[in-house]
NUDREN-382698 format. One record per residue (C-alpha): residue number from 1; x, y, z. Coordinates in pm, 1 decimal. Layout:
# residues N
REC   k       xx       yy       zz
REC NUM        X        Y        Z
...
# end
This chain:
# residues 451
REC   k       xx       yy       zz
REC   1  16072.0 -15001.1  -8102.8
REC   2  15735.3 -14934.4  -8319.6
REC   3  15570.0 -14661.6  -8236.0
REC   4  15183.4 -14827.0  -8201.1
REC   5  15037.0 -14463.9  -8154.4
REC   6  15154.3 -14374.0  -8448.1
REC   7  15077.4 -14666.4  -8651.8
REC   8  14739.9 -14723.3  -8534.1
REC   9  14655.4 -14312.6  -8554.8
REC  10  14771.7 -14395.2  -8924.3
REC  11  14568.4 -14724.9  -8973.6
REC  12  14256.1 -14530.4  -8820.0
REC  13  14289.7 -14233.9  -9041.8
REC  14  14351.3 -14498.9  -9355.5
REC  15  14043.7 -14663.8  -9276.6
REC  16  13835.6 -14362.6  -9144.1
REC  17  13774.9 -14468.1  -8830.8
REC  18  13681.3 -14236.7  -8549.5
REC  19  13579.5 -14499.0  -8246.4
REC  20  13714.6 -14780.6  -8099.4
REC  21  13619.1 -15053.0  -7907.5
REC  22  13763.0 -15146.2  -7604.1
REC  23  13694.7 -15512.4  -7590.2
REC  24  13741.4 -15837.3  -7381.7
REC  25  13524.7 -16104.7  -7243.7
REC  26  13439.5 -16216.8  -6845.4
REC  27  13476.6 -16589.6  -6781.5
REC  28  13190.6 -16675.3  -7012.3
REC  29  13293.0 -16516.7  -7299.7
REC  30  13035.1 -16229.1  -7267.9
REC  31  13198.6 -15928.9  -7494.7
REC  32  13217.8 -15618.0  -7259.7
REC  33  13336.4 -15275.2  -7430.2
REC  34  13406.2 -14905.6  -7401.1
REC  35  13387.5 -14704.8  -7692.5
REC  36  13665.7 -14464.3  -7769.5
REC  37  13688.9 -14182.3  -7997.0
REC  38  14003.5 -14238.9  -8188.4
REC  39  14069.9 -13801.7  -8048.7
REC  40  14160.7 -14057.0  -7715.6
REC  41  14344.7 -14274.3  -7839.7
REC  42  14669.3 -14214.2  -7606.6
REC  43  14415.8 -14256.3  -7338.3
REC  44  14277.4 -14617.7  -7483.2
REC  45  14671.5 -14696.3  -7541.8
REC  46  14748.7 -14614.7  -7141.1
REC  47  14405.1 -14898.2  -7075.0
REC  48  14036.5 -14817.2  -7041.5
REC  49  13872.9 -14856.3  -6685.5
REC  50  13596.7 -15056.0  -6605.3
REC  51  13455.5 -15169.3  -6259.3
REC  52  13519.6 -15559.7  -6269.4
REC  53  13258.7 -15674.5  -6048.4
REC  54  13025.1 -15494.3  -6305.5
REC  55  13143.4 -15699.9  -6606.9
REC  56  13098.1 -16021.9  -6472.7
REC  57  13295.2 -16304.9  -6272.4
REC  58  13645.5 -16166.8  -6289.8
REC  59  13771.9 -16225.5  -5977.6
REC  60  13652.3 -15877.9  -5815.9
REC  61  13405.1 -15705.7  -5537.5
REC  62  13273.1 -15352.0  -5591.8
REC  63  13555.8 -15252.7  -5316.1
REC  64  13835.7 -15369.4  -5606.6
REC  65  14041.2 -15110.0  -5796.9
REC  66  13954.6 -15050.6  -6156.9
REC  67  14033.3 -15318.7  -6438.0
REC  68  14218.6 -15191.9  -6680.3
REC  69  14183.3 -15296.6  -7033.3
REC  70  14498.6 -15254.0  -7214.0
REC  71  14490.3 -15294.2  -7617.4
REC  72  14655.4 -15536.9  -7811.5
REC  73  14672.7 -15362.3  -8130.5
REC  74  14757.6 -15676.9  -8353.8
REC  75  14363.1 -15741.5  -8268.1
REC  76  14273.6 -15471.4  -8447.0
REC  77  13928.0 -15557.6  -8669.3
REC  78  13731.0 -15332.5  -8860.6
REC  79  13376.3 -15343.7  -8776.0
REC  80  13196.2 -15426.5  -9140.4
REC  81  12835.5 -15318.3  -9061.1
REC  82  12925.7 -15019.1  -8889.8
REC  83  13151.0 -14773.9  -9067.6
REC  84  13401.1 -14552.5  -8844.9
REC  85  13453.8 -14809.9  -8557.5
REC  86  13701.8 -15041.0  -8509.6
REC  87  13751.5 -15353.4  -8240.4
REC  88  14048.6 -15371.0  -8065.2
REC  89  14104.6 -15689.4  -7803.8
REC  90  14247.8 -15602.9  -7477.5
REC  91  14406.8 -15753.2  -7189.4
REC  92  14344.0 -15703.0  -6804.4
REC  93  14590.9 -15538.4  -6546.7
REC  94  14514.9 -15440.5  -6203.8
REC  95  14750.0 -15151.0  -6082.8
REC  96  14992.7 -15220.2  -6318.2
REC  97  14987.2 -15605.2  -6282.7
REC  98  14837.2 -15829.8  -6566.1
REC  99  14541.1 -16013.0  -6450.7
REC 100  14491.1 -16356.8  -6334.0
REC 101  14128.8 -16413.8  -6383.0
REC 102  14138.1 -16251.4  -6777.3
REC 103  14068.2 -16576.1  -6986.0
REC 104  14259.6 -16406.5  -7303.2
REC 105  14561.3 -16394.2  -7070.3
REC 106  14503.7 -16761.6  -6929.0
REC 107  14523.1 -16874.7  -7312.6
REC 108  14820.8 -16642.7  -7426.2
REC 109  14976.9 -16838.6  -7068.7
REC 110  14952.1 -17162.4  -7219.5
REC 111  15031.4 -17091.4  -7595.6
REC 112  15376.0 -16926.6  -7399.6
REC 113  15460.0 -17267.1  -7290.8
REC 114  15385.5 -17419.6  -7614.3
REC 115  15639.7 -17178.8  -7735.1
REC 116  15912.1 -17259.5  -7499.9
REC 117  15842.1 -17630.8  -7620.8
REC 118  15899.9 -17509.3  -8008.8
REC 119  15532.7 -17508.7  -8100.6
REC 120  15283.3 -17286.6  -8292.4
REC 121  14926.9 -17444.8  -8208.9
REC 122  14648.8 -17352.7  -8470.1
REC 123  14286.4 -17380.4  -8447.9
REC 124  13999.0 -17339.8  -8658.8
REC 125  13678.5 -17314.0  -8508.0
REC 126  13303.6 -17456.2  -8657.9
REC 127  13055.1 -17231.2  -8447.3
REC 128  12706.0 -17355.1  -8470.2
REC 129  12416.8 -17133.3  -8368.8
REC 130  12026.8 -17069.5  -8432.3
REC 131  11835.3 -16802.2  -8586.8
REC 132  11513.6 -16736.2  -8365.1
REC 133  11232.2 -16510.3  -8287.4
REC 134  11136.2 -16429.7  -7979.3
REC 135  10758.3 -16465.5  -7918.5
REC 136  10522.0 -16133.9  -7779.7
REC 137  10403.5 -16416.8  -7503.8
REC 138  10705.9 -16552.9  -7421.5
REC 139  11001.7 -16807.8  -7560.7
REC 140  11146.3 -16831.8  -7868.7
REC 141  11070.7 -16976.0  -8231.4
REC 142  11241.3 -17045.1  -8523.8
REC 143  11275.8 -16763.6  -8757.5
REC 144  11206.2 -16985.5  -9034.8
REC 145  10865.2 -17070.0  -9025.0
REC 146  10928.7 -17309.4  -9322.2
REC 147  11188.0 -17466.0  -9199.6
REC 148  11008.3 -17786.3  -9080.7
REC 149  11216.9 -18062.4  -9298.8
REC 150  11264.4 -18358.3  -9053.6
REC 151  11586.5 -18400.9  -9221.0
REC 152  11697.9 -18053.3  -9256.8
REC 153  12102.4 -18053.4  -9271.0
REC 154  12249.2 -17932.2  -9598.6
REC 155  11885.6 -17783.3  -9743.2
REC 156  11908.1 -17567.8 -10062.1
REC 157  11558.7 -17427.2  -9983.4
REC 158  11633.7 -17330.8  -9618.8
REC 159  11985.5 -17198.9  -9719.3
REC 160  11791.2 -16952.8  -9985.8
REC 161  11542.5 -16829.0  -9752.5
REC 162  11811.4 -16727.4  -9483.6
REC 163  11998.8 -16606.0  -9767.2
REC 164  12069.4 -16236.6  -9717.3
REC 165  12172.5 -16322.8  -9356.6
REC 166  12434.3 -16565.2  -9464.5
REC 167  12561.2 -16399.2  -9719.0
REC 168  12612.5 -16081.1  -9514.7
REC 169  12792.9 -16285.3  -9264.6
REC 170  12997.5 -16455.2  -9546.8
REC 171  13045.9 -16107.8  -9740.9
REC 172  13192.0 -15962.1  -9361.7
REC 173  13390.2 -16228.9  -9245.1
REC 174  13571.7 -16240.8  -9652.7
REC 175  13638.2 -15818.9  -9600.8
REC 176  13819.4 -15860.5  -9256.3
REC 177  14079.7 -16109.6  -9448.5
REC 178  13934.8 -16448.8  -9257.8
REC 179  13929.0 -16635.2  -9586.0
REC 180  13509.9 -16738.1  -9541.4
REC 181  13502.0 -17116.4  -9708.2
REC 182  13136.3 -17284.1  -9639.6
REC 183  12830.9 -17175.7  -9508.0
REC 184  12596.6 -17451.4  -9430.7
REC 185  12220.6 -17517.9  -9300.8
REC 186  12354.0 -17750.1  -9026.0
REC 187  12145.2 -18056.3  -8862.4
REC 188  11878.1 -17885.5  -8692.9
REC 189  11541.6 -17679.9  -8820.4
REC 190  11688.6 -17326.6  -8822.0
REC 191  12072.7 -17413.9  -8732.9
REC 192  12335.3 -17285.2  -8971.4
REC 193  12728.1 -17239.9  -8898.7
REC 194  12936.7 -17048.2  -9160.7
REC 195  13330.9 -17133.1  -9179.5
REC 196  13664.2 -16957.2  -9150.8
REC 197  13982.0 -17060.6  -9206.6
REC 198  14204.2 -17139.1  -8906.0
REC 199  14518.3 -16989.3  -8752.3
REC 200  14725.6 -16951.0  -8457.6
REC 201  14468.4 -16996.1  -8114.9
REC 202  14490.9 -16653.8  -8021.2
REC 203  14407.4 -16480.2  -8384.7
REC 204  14105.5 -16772.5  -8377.2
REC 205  13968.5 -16713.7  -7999.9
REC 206  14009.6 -16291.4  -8135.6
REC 207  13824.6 -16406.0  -8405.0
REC 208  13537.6 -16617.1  -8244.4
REC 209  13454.3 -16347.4  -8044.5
REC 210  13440.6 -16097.7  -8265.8
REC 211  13192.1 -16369.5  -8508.1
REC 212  12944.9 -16398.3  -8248.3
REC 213  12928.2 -16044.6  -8181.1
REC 214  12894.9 -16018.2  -8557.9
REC 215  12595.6 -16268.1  -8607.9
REC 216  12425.0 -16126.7  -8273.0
REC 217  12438.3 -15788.1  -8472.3
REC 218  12323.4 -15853.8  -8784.7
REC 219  12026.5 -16128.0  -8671.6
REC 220  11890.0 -15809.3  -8443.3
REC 221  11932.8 -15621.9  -8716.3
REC 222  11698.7 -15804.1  -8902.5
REC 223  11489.2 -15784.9  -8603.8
REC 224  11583.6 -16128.6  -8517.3
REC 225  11774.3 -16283.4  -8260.4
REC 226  12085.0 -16548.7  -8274.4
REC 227  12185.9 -16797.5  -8008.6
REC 228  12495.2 -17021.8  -7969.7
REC 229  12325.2 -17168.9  -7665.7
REC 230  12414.7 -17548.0  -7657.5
REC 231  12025.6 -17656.3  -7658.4
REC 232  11802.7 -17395.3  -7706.0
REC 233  11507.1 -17663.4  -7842.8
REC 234  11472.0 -18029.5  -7700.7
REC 235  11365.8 -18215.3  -7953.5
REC 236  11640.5 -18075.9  -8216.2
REC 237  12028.6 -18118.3  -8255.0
REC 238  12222.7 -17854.8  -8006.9
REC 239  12465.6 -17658.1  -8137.8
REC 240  12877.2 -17729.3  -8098.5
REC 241  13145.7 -17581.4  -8125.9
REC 242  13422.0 -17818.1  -8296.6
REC 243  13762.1 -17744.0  -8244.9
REC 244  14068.7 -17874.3  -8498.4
REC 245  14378.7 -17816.4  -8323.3
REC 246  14742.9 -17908.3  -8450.2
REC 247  15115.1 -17825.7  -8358.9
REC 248  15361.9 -17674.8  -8566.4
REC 249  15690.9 -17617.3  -8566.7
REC 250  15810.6 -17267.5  -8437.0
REC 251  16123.4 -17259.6  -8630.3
REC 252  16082.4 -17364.6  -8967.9
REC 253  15669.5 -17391.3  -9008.8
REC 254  15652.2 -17757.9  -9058.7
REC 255  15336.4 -17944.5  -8964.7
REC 256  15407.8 -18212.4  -8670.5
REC 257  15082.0 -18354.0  -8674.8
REC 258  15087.7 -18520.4  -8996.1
REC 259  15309.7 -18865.9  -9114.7
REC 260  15160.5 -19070.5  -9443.4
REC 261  15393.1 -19371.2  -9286.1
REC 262  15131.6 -19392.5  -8989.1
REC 263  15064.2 -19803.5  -8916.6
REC 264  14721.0 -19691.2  -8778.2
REC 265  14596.0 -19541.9  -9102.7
REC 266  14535.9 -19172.9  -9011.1
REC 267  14795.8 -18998.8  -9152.4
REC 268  14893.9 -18904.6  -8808.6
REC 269  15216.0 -18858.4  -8666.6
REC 270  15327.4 -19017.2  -8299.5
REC 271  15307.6 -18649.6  -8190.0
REC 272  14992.9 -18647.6  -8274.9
REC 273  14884.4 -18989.5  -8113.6
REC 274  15018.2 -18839.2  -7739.2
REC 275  14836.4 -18530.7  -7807.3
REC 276  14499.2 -18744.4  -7866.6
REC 277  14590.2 -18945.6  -7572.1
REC 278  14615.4 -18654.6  -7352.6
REC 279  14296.7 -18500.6  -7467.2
REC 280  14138.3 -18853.3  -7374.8
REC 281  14319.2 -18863.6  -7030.2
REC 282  14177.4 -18517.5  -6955.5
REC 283  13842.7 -18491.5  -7150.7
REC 284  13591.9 -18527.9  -6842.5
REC 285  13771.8 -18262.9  -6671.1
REC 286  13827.4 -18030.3  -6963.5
REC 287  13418.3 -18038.5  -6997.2
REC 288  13378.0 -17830.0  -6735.8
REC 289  13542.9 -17570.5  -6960.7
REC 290  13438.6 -17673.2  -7345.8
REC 291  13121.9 -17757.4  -7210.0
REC 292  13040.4 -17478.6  -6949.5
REC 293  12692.2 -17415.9  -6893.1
REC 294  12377.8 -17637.2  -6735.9
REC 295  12238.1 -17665.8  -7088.6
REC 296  12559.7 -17803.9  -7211.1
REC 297  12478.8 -18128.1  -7087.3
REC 298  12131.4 -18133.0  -7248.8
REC 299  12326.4 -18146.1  -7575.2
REC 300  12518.8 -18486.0  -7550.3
REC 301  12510.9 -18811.7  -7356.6
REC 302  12171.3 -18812.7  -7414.5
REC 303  11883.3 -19000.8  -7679.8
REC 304  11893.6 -18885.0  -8074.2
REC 305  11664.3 -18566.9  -8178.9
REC 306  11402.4 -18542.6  -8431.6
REC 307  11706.0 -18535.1  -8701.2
REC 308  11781.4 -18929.9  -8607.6
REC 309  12159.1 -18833.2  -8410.5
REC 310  12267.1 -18594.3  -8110.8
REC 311  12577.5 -18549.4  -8372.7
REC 312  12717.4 -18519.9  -7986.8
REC 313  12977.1 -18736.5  -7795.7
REC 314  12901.3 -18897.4  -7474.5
REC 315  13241.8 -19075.4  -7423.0
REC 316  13627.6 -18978.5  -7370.4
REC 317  13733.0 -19159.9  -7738.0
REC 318  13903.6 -19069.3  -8081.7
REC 319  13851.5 -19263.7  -8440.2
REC 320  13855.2 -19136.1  -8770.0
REC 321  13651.5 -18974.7  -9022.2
REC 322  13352.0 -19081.4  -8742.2
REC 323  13157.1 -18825.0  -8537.3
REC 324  13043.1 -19033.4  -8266.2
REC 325  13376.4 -18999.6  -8103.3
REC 326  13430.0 -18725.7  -7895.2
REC 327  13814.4 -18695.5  -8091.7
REC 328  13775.7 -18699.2  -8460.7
REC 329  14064.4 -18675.8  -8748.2
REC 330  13896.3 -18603.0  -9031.4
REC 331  14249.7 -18630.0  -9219.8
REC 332  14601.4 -18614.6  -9156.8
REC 333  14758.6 -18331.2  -8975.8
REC 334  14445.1 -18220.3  -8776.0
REC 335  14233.0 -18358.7  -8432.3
REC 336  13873.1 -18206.8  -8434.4
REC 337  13745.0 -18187.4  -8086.2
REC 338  13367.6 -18264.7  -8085.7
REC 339  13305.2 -18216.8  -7693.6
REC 340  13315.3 -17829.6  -7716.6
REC 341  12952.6 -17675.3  -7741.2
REC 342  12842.0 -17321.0  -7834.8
REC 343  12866.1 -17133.6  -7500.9
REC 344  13227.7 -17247.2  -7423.9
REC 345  13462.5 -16912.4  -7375.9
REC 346  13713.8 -17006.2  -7668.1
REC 347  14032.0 -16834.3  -7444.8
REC 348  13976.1 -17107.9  -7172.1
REC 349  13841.1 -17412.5  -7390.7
REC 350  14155.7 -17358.7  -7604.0
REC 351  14379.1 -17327.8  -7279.1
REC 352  14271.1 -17639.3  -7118.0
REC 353  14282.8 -17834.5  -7444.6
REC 354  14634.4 -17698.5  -7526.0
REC 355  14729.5 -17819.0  -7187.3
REC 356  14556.8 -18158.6  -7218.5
REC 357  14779.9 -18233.2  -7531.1
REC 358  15125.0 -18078.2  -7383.1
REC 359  15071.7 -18367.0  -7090.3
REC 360  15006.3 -18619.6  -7324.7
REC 361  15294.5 -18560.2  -7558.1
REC 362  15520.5 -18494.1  -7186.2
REC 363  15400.3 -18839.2  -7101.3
REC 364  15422.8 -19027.8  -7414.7
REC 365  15039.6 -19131.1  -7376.3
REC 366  14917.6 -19402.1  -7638.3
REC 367  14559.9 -19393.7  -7695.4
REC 368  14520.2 -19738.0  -7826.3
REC 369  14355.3 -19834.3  -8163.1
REC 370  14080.1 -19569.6  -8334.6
REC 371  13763.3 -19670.2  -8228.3
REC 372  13569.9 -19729.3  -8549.4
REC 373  13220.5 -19831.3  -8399.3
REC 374  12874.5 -19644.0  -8404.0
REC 375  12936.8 -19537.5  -8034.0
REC 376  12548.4 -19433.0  -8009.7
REC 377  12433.7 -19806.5  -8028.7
REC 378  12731.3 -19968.9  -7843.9
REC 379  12583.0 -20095.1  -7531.7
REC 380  12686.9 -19915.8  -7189.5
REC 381  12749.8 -20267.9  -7040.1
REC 382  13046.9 -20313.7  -7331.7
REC 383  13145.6 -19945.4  -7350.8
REC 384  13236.4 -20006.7  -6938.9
REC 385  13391.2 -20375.3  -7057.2
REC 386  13623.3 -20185.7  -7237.8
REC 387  13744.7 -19954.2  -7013.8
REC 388  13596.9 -19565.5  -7191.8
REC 389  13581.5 -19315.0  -6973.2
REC 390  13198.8 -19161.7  -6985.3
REC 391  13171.5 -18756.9  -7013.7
REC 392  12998.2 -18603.8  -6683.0
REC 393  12679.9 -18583.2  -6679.7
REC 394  12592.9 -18257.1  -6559.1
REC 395  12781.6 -17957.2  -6503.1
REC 396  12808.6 -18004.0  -6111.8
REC 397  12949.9 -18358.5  -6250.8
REC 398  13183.6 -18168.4  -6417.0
REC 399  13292.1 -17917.2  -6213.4
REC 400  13401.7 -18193.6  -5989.4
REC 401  13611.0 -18338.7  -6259.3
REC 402  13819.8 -18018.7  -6345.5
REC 403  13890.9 -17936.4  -5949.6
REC 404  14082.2 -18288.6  -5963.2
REC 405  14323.6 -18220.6  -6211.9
REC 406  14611.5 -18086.6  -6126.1
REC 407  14729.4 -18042.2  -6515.5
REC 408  14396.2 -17817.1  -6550.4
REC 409  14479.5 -17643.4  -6222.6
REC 410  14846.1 -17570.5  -6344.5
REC 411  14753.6 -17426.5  -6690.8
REC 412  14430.1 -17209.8  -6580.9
REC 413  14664.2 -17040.2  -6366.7
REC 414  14703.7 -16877.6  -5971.5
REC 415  14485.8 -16598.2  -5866.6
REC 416  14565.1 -16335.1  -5570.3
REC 417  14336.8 -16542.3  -5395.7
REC 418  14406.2 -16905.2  -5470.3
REC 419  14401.2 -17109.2  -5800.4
REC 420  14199.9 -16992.8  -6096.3
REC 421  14026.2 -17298.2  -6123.1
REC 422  13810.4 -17305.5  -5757.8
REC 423  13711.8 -16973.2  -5861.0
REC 424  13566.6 -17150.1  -6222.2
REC 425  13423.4 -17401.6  -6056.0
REC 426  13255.2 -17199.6  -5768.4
REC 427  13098.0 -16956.6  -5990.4
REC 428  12991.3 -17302.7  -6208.7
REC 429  12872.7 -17478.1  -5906.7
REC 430  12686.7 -17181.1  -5820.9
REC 431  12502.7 -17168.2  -6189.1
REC 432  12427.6 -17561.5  -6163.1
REC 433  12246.6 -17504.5  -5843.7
REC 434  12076.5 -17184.2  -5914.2
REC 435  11922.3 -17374.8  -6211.4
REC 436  11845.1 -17710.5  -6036.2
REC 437  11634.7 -17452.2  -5753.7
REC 438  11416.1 -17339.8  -6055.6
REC 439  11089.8 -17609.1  -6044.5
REC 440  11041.6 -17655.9  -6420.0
REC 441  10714.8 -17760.6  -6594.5
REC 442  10823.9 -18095.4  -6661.3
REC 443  10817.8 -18138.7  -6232.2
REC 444  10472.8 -18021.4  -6247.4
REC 445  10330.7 -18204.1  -6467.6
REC 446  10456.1 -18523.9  -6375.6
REC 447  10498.4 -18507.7  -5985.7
REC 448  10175.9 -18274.0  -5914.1
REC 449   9937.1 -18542.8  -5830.1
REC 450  10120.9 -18844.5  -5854.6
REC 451  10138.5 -18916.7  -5529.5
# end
């Protein structure tokens, strides 16, 4: 047996570290932490205590006993911008019992039962998010003042004047080994995402995490501020979070998503095909989860920004190379999952999608020809004619989705108190109606003397 003490006192002293941080995120993917002087590191090794109900929605009342965060020291990250601190991932046990209502655990659940089935699934992640200011009297603005192209995406000019903030990112993410390959202005005045390469779920979930955390720190660095929030502005493109997921084979490596013979023209293997048509079965009830918050559904299903396209799906579909589908295959080998936005908590989006796909390949699911229209302009009456299943709504529409599906239910796993996901979609019911009790200034100004 390794001795991790030993090797991770060694890695710290290699790489001069002298804190760590205790990390892991509550249901929606909020980063919590205790810092740890690497003197303590027996102590960090035996789990760090926190008070759940302080962290967030995992599954606890102030009369609970400590969480306690236990390290997984293949996590280990160095932390770029700070020198002498180090990040390591952790997972949740309750005297001495892992913990149900730990979304890193609810994924590593799922990818076990992959396993058993012989597969490796891989993801690679394209995280969209805003630079902003926050205004002395309120709100936010771009941090770009310039940055008022009405067709934006792709701009050399906008690219150079968020320059040293990109290139910091990109510089980071290329020293901690992720293998940085694009960073782009994206769609929307002030949107930019910045690419890694992908790998195994958990290694990319560890990795999203740790990326936010990254571009929160630098942008407030800068005295800025960064958002992944789905919509943060109405009248521009909201930010995703696109997910290409694939199987592999455990044993020998070999790609199982990918066959040049394929009638349909996608380079995709029948594998692949009941994966898609799993992820179609299951797509409204997996939005509750890739799509998590209120402002989620102010991103798709809804009329094209200033830009000229929500770049958003509104139906349960796949096609190829064509991102009005909610399912896209850019090329052989890979499914890119468009209905995932910027607040989802990677752990659980990956989980339920992971699941989605294991039914659909358990079940042999066929999901028909590729749809190869312009979904935005097909008209509702003909999307119904054809039988496409529409995205909820809302999130209170969604919630009520994910409570009905028992493969959802299965793979987000049994609490002490009942299944995982009526504690999601409490806490998510609660958030839809704590926001629809808010009177907004649209309700003002159109209802105050209407009548």
């Amino acid at each position: 047996m390794p001795d991790v003490e030993a090797e991770l006192r060694a890695r710290a002293e290699s790489d001069s570290v002298e804190f760590f941080f205790a990390m892991f995120v509550d249901m929606h993917g909020k980063p919590c932490a205790k810092m740890i002087p690497v003197t303590a590191l027996d102590v960090l090794l035996g789990g760090a205590g926190f008070a759940g109900f302080a962290a967030g929605p995992m599954g606890q009342s102030p009369a609970d006993p400590d969480m306690i965060a236990v390290p997984d020291p293949a996590s280990y990250t160095l932390v770029p911008w700070q020198p002498g601190l180090a990040v390591l991932q952790c997972d949740i046990q309750v005297e001495g019992e892992l913990w149900p209502y730990t979304p890193r655990l609810i994924l590593k659940g799922m990818l076990e039962k992959a396993r058993e089935r012989g597969y490796v699934y891989n993801v690679g992640c394209e995280a969209e998010y805003f630079l902003v200011r926050r205004r002395d009297e309120g709100g936010i603005e771009l941090a770009d003042p310039l940055d008022k192209s009405g067709a934006p995406c792709y701009d050399a000019k906008g690219l150079t004047r968020m320059f040293d903030h990109l290139s910091t990112v990109s510089r980071y993410m290329n020293q901690l080994g992720w293998a940085n390959y694009a960073n782009d202005h994206e769609d929307a005045n002030g949107q930019f995402e910045q690419n890694f390469a992908y790998a195994d779920a958990l290694t990319s979930a560890d990795r999203l995490i740790f990326f936010r955390y990254m571009v929160h720190t630098i942008a407030h660095r800068a005295g800025l501020a960064a958002t992944f929030m789905p919509k943060p502005f109405e009248h521009l493109t909201g930010s995703g979070l696109h997910l290409h997921s694939s199987l592999w084979d455990a044993q020998t490596g070999a790609e199982l998503f990918t066959d040049s013979a394929d009638p349909r023209g996608l380079d995709l293997s029948q594998l692949a095909y009941q994966y898609i048509g799993g992820l179609i079965e299951h797509g409204p009830a997996m939005a509750a989860v890739t799509c998590p918050t209120v402002n989620s559904y102010k991103r798709f299903g809804v009329g094209a920004p200033t830009s000229g396209a929500t770049w958003a799906p509104a139906y349960a579909t796949y096609g190829g190379n064509n991102r009005t589908q909610m399912l896209r295959v850019p090329e052989g080998g890979r499914v890119e999952n468009r209905a995932c936005d910027g607040s989802a908590n990677p752990y659980l989006a990956m989980a339920v999608q992971l699941a989605a796909g294991l039914d659909g390949i358990d079940r042999g699911l066929d999901p028909g020809e590729p749809n190869r229209d312009n979904l935005h302009v097909v008209p509702a009456e003909e999307v119904a004619r054809r039988g496409i299943r529409v995205l909820p709504p809302t999130l209170l529409h969604a919630a009520d989705e994910l409570v009905t599906d028992d493969v959802l239910r299965a793979a987000l796993g049994k609490t002490p108190d009942g299944d995982y996901v009526d504690y999601y979609a409490k806490i998510k019911r609660e958030e839809f109606h704590t926001w629809h009790s808010v009177v907004s200034d649209w309700e003002t100004e159109r209802y105050l003397t209407l009548f």
